[in-house]
N, CA, C and O atoms as a Tinker XYZ file with bonds, in Angstrom:
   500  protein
     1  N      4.887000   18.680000   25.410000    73     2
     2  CA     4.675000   18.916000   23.982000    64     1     3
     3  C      4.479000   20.411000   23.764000    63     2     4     5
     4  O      3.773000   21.124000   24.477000    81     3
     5  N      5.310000   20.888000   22.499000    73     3     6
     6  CA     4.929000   22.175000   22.161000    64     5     7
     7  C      4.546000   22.375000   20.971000    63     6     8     9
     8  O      4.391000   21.447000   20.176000    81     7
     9  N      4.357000   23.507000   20.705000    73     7    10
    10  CA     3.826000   23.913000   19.458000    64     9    11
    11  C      5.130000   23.626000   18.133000    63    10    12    13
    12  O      4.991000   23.466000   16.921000    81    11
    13  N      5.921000   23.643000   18.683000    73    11    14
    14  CA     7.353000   23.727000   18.482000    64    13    15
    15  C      7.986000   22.379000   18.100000    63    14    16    17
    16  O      8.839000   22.409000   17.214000    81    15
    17  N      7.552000   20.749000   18.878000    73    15    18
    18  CA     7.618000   19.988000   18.576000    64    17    19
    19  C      7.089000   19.939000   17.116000    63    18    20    21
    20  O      7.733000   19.619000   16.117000    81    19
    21  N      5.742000   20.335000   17.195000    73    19    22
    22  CA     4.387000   19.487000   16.070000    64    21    23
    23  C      5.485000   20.610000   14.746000    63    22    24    25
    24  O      5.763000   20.173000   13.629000    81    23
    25  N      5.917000   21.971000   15.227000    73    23    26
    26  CA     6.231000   22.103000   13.894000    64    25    27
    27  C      7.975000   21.637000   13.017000    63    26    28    29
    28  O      8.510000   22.122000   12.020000    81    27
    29  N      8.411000   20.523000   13.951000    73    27    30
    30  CA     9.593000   20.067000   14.055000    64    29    31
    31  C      8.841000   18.522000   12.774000    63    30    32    33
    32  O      9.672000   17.848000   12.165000    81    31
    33  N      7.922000   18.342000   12.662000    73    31    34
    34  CA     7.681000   17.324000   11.656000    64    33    35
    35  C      7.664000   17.605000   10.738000    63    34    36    37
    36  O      6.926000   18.475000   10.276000    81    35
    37  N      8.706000   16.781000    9.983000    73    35    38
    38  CA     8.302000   16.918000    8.314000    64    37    39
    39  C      7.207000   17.232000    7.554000    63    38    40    41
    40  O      6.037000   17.384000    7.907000    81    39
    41  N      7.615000   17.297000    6.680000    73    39    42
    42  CA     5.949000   17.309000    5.783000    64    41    43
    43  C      6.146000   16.384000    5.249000    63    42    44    45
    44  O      7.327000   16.107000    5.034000    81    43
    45  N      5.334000   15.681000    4.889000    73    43    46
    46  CA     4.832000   14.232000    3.984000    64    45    47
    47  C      5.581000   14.231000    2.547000    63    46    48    49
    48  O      5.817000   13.159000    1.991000    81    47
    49  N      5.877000   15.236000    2.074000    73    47    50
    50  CA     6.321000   15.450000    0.613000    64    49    51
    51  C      7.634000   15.062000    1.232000    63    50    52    53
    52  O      8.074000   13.923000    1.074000    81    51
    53  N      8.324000   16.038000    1.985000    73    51    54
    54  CA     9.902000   15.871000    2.567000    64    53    55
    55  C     10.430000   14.379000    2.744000    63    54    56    57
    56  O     11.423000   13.803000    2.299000    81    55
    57  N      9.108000   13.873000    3.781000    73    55    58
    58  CA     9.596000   12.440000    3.953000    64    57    59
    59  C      9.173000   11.721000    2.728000    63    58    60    61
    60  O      9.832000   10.701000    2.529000    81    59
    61  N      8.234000   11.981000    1.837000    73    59    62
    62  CA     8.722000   10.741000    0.454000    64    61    63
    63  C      9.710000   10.689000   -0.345000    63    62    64    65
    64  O     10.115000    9.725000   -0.995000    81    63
    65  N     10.335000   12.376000   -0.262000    73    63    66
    66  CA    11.276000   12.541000   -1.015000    64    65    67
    67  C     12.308000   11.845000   -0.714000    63    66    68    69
    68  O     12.778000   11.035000   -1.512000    81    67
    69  N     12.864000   12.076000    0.600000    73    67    70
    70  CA    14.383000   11.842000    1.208000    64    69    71
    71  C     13.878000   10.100000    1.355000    63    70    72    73
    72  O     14.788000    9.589000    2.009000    81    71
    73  N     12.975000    9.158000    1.072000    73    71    74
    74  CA    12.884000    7.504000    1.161000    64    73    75
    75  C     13.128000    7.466000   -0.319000    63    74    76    77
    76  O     13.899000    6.562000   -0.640000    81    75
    77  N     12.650000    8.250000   -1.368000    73    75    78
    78  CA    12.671000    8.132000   -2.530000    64    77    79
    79  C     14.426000    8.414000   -2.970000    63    78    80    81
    80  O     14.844000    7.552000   -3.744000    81    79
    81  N     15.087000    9.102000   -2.716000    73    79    82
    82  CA    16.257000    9.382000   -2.454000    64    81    83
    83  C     17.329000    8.184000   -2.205000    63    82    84    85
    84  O     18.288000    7.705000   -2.809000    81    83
    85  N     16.647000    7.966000   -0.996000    73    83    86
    86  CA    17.406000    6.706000   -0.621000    64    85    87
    87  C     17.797000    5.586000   -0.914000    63    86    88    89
    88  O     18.908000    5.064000   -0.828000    81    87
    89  N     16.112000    4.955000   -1.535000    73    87    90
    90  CA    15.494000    3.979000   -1.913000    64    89    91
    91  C     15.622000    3.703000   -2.872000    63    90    92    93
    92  O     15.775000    2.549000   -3.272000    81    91
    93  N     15.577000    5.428000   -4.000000    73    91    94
    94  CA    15.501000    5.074000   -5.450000    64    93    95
    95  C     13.604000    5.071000   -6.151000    63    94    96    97
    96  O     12.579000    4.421000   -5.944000    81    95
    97  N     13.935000    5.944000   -6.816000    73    95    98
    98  CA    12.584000    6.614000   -7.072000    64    97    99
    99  C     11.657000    5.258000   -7.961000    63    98   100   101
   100  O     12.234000    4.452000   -8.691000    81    99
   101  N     10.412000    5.249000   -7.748000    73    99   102
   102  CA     9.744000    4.239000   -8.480000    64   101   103
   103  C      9.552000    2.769000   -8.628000    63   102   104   105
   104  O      8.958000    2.001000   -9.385000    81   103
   105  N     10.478000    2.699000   -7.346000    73   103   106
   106  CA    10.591000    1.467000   -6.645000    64   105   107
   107  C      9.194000    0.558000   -6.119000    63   106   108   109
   108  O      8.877000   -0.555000   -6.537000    81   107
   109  N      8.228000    1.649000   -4.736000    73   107   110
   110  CA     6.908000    1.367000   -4.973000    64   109   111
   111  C      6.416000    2.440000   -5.630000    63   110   112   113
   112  O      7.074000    3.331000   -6.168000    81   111
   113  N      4.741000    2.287000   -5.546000    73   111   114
   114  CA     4.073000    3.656000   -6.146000    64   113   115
   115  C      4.119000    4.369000   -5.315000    63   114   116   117
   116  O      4.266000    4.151000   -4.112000    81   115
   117  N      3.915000    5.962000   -6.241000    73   115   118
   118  CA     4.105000    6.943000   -4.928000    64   117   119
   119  C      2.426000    6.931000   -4.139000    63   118   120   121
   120  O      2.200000    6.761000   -2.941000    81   119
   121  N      1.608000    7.122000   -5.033000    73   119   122
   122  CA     0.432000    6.952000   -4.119000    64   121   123
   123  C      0.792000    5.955000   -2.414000    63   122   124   125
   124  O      0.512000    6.299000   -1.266000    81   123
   125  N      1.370000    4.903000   -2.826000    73   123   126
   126  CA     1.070000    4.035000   -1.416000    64   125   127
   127  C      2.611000    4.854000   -0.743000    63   126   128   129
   128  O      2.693000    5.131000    0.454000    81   127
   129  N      3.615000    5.119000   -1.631000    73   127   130
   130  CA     4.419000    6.067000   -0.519000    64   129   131
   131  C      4.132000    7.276000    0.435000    63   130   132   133
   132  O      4.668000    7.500000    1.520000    81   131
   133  N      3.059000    8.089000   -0.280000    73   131   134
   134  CA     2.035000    9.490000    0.236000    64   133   135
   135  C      1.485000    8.715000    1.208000    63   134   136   137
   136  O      1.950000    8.864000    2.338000    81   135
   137  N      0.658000    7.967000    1.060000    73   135   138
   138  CA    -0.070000    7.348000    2.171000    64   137   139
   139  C      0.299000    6.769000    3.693000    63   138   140   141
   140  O     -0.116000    6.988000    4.831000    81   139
   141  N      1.238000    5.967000    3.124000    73   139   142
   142  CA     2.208000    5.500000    4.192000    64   141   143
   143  C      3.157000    6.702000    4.563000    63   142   144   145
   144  O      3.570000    6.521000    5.709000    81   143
   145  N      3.497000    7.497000    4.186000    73   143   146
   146  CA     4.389000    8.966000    4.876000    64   145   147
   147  C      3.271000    9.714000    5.766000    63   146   148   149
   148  O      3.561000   10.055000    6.913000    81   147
   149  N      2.027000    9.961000    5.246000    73   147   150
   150  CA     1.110000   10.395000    5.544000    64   149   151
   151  C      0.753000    9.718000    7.258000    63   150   152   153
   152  O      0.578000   10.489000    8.203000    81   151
   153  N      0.699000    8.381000    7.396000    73   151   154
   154  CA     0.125000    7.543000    8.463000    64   153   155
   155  C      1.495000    7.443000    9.376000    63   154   156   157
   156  O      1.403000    6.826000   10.437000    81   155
   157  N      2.757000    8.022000    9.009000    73   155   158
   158  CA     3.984000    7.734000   10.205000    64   157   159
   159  C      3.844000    9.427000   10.534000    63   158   160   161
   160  O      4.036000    9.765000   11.702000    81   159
   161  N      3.537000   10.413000    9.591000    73   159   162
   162  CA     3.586000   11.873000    9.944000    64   161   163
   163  C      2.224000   11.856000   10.891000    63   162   164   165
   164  O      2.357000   12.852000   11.602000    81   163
   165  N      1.396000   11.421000   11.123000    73   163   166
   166  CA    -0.158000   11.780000   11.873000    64   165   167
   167  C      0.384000   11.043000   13.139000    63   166   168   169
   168  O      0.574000   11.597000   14.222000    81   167
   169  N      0.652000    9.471000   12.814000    73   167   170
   170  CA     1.068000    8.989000   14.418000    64   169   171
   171  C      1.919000    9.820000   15.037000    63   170   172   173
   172  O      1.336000   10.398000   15.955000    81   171
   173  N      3.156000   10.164000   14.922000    73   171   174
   174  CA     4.175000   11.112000   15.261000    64   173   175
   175  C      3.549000   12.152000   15.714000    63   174   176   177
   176  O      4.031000   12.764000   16.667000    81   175
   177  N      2.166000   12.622000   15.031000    73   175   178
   178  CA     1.533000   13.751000   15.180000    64   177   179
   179  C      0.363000   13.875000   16.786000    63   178   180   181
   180  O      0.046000   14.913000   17.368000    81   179
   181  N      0.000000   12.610000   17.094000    73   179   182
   182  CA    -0.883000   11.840000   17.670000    64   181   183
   183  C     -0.193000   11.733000   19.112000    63   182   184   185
   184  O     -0.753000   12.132000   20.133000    81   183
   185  N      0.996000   11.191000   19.090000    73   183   186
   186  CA     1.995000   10.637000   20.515000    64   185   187
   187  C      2.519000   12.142000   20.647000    63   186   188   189
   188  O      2.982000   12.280000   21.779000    81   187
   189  N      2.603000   13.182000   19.987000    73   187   190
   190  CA     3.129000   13.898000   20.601000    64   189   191
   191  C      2.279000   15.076000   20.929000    63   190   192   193
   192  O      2.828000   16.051000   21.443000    81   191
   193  N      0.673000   15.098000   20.628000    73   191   194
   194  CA    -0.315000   15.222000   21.445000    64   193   195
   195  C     -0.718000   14.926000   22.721000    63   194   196   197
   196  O     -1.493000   15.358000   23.575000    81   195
   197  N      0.059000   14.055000   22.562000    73   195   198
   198  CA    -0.525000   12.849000   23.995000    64   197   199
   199  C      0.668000   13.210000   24.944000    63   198   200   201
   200  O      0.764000   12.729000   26.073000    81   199
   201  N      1.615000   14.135000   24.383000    73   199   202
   202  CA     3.122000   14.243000   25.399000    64   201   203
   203  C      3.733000   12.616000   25.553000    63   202   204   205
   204  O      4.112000   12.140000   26.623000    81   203
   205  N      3.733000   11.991000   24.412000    73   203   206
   206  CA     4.545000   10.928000   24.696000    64   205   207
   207  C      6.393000   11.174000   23.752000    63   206   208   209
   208  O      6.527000   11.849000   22.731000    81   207
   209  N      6.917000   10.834000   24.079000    73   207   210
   210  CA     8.360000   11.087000   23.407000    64   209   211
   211  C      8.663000   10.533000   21.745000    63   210   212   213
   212  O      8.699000    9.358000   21.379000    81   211
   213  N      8.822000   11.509000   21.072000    73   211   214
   214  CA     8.706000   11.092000   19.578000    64   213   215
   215  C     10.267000   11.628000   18.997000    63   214   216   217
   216  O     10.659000   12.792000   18.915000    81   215
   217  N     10.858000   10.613000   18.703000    73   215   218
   218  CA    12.173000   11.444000   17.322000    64   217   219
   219  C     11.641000   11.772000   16.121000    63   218   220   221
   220  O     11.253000   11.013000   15.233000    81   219
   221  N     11.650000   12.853000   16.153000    73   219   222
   222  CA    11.135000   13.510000   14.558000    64   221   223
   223  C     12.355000   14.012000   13.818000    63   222   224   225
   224  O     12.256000   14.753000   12.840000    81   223
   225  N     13.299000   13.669000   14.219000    73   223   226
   226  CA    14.154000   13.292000   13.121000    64   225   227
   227  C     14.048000   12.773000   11.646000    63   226   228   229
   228  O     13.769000   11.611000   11.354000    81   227
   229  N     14.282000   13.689000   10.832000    73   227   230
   230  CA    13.701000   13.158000    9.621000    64   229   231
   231  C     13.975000   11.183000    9.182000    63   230   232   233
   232  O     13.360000   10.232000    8.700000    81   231
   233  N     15.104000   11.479000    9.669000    73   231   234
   234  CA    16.066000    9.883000    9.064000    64   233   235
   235  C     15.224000    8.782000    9.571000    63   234   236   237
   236  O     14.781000    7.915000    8.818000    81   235
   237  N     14.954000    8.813000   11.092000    73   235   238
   238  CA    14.477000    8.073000   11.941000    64   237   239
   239  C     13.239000    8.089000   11.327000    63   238   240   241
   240  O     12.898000    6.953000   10.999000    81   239
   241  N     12.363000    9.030000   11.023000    73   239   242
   242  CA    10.500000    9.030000   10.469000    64   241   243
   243  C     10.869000    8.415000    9.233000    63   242   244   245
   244  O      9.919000    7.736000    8.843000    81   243
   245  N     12.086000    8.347000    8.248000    73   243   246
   246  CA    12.011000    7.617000    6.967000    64   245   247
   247  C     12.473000    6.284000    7.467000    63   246   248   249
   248  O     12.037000    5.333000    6.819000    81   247
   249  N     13.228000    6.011000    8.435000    73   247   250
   250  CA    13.042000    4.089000    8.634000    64   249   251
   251  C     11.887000    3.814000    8.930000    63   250   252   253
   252  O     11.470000    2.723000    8.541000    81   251
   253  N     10.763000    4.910000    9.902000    73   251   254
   254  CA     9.601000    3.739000   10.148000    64   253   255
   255  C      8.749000    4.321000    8.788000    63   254   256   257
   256  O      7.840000    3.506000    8.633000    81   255
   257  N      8.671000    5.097000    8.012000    73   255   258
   258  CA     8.092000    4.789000    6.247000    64   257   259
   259  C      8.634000    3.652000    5.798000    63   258   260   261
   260  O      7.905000    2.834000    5.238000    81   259
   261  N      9.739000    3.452000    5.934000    73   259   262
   262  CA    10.544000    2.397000    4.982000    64   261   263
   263  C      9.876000    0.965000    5.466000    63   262   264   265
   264  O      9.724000    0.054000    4.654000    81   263
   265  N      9.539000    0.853000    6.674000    73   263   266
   266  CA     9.171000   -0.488000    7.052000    64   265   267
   267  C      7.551000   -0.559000    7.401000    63   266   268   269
   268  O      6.965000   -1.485000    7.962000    81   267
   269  N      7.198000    0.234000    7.087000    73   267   270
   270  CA     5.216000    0.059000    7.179000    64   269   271
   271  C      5.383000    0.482000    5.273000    63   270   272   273
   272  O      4.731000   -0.304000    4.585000    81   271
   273  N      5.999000    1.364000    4.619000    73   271   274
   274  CA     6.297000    0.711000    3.254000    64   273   275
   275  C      6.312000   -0.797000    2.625000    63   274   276   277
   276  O      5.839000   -1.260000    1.587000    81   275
   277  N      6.903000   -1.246000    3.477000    73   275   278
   278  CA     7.591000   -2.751000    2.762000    64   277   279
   279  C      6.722000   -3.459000    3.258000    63   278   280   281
   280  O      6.533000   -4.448000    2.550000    81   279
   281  N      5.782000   -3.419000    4.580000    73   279   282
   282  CA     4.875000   -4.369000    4.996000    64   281   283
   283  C      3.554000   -4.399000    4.454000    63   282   284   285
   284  O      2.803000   -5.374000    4.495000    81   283
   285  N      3.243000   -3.008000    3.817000    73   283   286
   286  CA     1.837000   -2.478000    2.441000    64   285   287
   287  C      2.468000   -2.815000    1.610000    63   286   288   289
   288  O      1.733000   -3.732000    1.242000    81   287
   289  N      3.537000   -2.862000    0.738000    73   287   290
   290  CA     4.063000   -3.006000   -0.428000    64   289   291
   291  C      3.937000   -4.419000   -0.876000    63   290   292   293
   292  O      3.584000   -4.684000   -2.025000    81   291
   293  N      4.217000   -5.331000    0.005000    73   291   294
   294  CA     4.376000   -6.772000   -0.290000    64   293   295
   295  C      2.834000   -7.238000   -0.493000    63   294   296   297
   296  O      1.802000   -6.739000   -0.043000    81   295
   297  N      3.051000   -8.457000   -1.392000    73   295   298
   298  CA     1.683000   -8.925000   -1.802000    64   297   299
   299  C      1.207000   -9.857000   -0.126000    63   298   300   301
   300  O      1.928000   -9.890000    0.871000    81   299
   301  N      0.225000  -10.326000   -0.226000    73   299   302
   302  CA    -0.151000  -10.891000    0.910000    64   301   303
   303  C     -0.930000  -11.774000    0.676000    63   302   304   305
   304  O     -1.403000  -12.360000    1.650000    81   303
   305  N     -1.310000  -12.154000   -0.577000    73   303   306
   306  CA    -1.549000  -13.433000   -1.225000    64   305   307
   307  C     -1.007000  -14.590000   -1.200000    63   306   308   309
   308  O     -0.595000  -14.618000   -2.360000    81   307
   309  N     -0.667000  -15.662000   -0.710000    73   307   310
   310  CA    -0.241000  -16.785000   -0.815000    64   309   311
   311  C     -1.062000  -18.091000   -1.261000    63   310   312   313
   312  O     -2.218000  -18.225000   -0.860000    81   311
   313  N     -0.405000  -19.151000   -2.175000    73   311   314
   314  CA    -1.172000  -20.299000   -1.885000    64   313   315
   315  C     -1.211000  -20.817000   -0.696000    63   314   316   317
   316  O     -0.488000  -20.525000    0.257000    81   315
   317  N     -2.617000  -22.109000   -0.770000    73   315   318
   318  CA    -2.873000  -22.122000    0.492000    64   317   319
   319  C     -3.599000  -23.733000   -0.137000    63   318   320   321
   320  O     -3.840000  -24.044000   -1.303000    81   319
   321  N     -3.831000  -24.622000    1.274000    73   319   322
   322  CA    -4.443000  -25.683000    1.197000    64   321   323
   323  C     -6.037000  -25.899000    1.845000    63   322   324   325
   324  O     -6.408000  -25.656000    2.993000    81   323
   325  N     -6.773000  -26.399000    0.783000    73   323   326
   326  CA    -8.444000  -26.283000    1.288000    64   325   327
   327  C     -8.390000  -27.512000    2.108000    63   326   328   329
   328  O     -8.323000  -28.601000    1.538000    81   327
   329  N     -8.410000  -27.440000    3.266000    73   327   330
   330  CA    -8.464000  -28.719000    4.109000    64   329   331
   331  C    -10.053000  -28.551000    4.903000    63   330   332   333
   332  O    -10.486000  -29.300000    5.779000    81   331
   333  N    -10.658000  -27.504000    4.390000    73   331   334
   334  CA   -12.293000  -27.270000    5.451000    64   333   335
   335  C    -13.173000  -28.167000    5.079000    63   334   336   337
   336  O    -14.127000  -28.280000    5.848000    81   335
   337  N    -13.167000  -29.014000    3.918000    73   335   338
   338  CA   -14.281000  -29.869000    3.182000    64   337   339
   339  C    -15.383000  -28.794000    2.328000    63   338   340   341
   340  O    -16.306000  -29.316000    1.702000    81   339
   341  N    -15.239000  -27.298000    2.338000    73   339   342
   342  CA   -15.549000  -26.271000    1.651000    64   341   343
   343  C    -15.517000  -25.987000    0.154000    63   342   344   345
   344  O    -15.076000  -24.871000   -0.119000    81   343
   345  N    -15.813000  -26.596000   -0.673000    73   343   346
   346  CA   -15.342000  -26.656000   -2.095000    64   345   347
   347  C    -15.386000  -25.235000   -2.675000    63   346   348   349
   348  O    -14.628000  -25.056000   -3.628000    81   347
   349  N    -16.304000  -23.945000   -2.187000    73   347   350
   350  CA   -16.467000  -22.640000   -2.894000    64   349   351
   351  C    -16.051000  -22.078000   -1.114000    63   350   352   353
   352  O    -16.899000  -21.934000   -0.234000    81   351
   353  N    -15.074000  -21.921000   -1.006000    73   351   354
   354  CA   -14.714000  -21.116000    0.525000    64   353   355
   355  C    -14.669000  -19.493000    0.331000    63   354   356   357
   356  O    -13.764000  -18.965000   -0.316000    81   355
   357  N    -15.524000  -18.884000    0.831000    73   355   358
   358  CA   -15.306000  -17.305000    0.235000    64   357   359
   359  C    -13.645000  -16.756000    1.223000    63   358   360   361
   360  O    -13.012000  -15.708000    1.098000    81   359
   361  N    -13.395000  -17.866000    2.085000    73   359   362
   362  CA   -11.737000  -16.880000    2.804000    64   361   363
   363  C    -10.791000  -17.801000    1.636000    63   362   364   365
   364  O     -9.582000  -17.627000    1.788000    81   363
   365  N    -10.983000  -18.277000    1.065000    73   363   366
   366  CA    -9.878000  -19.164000    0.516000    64   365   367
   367  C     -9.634000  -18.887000   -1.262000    63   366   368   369
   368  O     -8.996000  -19.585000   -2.051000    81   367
   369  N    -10.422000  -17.571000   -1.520000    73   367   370
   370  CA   -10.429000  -17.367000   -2.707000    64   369   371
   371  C    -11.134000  -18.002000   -4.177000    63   370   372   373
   372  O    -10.761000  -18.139000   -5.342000    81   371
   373  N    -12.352000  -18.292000   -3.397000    73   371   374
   374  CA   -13.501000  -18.922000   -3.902000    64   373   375
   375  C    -13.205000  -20.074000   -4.467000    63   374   376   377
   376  O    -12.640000  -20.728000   -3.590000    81   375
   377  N    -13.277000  -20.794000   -5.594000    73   375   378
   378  CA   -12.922000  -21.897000   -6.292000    64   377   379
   379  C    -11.525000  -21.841000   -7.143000    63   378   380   381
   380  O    -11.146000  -20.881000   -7.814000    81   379
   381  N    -11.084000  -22.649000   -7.028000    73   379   382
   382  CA    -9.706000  -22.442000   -7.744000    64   381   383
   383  C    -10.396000  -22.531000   -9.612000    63   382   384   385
   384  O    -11.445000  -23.006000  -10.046000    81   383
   385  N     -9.215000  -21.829000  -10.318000    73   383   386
   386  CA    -9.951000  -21.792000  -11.751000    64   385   387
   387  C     -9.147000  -22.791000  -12.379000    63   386   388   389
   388  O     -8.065000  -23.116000  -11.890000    81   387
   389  N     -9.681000  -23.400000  -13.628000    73   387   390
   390  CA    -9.494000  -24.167000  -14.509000    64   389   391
   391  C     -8.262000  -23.405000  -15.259000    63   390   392   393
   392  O     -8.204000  -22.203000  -15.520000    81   391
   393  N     -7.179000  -24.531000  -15.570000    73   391   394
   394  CA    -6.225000  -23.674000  -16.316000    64   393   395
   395  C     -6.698000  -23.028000  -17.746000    63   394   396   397
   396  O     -5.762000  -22.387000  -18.224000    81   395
   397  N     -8.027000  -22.997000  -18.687000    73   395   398
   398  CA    -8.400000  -22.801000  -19.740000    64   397   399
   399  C     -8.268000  -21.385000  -19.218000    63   398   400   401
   400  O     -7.652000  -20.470000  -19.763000    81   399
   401  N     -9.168000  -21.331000  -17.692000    73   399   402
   402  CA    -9.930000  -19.586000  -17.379000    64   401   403
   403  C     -8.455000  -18.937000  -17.237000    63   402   404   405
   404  O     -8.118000  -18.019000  -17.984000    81   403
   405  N     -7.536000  -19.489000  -16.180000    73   403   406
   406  CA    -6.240000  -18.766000  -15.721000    64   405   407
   407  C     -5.528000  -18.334000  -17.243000    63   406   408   409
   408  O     -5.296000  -17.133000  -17.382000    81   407
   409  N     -5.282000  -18.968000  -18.029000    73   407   410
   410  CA    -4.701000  -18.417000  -19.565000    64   409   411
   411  C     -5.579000  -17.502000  -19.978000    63   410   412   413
   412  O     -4.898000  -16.629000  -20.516000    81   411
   413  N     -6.994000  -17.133000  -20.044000    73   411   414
   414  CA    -7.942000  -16.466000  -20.617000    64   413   415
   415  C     -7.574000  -14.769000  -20.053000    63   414   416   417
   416  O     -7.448000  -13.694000  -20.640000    81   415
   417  N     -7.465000  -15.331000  -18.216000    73   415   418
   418  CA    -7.211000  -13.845000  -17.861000    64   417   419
   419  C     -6.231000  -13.546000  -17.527000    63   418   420   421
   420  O     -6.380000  -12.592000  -16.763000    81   419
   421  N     -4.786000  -13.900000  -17.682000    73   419   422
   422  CA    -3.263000  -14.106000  -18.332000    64   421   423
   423  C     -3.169000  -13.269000  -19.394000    63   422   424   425
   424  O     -2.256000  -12.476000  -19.622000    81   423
   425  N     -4.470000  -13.540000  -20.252000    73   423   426
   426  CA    -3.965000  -12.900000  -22.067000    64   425   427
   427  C     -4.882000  -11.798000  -21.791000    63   426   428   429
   428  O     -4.584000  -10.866000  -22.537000    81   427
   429  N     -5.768000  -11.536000  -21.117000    73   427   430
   430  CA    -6.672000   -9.920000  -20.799000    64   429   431
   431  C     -5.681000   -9.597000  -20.022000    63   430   432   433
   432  O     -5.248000   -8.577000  -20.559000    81   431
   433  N     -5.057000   -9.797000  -19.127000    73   431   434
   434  CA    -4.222000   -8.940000  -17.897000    64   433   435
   435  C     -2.975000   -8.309000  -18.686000    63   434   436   437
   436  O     -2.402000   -7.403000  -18.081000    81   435
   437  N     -2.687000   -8.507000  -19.406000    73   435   438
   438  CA    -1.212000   -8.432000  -20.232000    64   437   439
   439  C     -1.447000   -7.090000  -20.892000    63   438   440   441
   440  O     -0.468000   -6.363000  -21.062000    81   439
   441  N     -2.526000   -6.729000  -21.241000    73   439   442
   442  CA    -3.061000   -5.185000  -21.772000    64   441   443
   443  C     -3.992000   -4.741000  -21.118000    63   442   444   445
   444  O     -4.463000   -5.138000  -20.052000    81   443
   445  N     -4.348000   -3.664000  -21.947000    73   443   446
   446  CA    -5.782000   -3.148000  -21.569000    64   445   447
   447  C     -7.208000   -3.681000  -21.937000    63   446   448   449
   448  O     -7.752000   -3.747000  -23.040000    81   447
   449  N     -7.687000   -4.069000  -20.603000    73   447   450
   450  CA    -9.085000   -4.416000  -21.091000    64   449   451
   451  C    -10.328000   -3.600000  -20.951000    63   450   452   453
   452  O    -10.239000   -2.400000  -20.695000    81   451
   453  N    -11.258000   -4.075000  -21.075000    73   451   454
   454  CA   -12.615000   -3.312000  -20.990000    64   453   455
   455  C    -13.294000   -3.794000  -19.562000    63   454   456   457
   456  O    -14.346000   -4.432000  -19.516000    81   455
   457  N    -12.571000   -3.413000  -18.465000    73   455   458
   458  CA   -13.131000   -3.838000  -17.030000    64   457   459
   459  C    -13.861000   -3.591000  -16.391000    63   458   460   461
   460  O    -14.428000   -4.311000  -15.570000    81   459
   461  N    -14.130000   -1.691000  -16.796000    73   459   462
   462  CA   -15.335000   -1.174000  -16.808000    64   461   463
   463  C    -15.624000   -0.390000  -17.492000    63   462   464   465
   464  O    -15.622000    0.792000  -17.147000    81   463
   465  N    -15.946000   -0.767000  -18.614000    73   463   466
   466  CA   -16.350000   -0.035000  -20.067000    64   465   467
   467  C    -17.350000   -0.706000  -20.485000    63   466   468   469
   468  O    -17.095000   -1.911000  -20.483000    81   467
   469  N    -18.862000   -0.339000  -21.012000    73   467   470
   470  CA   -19.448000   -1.132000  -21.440000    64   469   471
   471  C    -19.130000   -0.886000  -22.856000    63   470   472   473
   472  O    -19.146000    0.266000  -23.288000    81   471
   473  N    -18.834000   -1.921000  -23.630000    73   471   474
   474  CA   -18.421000   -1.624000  -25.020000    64   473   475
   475  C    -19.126000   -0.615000  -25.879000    63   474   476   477
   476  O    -18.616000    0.373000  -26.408000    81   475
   477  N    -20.423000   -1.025000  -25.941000    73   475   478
   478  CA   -21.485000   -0.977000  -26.820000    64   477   479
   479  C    -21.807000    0.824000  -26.392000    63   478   480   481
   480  O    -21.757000    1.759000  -27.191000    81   479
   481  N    -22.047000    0.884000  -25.304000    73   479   482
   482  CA   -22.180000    2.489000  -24.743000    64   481   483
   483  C    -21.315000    3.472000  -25.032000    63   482   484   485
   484  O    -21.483000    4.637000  -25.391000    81   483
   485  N    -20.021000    2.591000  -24.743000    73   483   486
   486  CA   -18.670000    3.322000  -24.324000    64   485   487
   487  C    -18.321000    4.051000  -23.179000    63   486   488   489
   488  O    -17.329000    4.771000  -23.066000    81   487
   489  N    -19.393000    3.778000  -22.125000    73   487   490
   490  CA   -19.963000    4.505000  -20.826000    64   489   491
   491  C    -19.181000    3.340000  -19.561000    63   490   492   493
   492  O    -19.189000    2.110000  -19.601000    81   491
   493  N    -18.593000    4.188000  -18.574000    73   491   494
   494  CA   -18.096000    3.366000  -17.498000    64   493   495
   495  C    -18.905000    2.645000  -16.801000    63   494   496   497
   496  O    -20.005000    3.197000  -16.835000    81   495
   497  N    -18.938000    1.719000  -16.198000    73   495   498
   498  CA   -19.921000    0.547000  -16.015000    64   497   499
   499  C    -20.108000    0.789000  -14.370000    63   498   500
   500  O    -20.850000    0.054000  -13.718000    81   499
């Protein structure tokens, strides 16, 4: 490893750009794109501390963004079946809601609400 390698890595901006490029801008957010460019530029940064063999090839550092992208990007929520005899399971997403509540926060989610605003103050909660 040289000094020479470490300065052969992109910069984090470079690699969101050229996935954004690729990908098509606004596709995910850029925050979780910075982040995730950020965590393939430090590993890269890390193994080749360690003298282990790294392609810092830009193209090659934007496939592994592109795919620790898509594996943060995706929701990871699924339904699921309470088979524990657990009626309030805190891993299972506590109690399922009544369809009255699910429409209630359906018609708050759709705009802006007061989530942490105390009304009356006008002060963040």
């Amino acid at each position: 490893m040289s000094a020479a390698d470490l300065r052969n890595l992109p910069s984090v901006e470079r690699l969101v750009s050229q996935f954004e490029l690729q990908d098509g801008a606004g596709r995910y957010p850029r925050p979780l794109l910075v982040e995730c460019a950020r965590a393939v530029v430090d590993q890269a940064r890390v193994r080749l501390l360690r003298s282990e063999a790294v392609d810092t090839d830009p193209h090659t550092l934007v496939d592994t963004l592109r795919v620790l992208v898509k594996s943060r990007g995706s929701l990871s929520l699924t339904r699921a079946v309470n088979g524990t005899g657990i009626i309030v399971h805190t891993n299972l997403g506590r109690a399922p809601l009544c369809d009255a509540a699910i429409r209630a926060v359906a018609e708050v989610m759709a705009g802006y609400s007061t989530l942490e605003i105390d009304v009356g103050s006008g002060r963040r909660c």
